[in-house]
N, C-alpha and C positions, 0 to 999 in steps of 0.2 A: 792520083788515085781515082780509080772509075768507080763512081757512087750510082752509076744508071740501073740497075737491079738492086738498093738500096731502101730496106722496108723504113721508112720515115714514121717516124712518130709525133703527131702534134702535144703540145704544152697541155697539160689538163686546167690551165687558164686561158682555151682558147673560147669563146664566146661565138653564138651563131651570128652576130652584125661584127663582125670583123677583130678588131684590136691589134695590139701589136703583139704578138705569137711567133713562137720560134716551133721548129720540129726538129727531131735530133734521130742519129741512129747510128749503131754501133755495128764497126767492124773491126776485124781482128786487130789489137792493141791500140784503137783508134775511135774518138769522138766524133761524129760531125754535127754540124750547128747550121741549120738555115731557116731563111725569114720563110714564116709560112707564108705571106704573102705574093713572094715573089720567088716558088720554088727552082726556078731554070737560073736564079741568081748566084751571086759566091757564094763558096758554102766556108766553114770555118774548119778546120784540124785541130784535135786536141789532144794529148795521151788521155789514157783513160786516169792516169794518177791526177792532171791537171785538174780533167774534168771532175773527178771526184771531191778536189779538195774546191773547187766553184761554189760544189755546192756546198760544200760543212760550212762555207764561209755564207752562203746563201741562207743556211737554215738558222745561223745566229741570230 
């Protein structure tokens, strides 16, 4: 999947001295997940149903 014109979004727990932060961004029926720190890095695939239930289980 080409993510190279892919608006990324950082974590709203990303911190100005670094930490560990994810940036994610959505394409058609599709999550993706990468380290902000090392954006040229893997990136992660998700459905968006996966991706969704991450988080329900994230917000318990």
């Amino acid at each position: 999947m080409d993510l190279t014109k892919a608006v990324w979004r950082k974590s709203s727990y990303t911190t100005s001295n670094g930490g560990e932060c994810v940036e994610v961004t959505s394409v058609p029926g599709t999550v993706a997940v990468r380290d902000s720190k090392n954006p040229e890095g893997p990136k992660l695939l998700v459905s968006r149903r996966a991706f969704a239930a991450l988080l329900a289980e994230l917000k318990q």
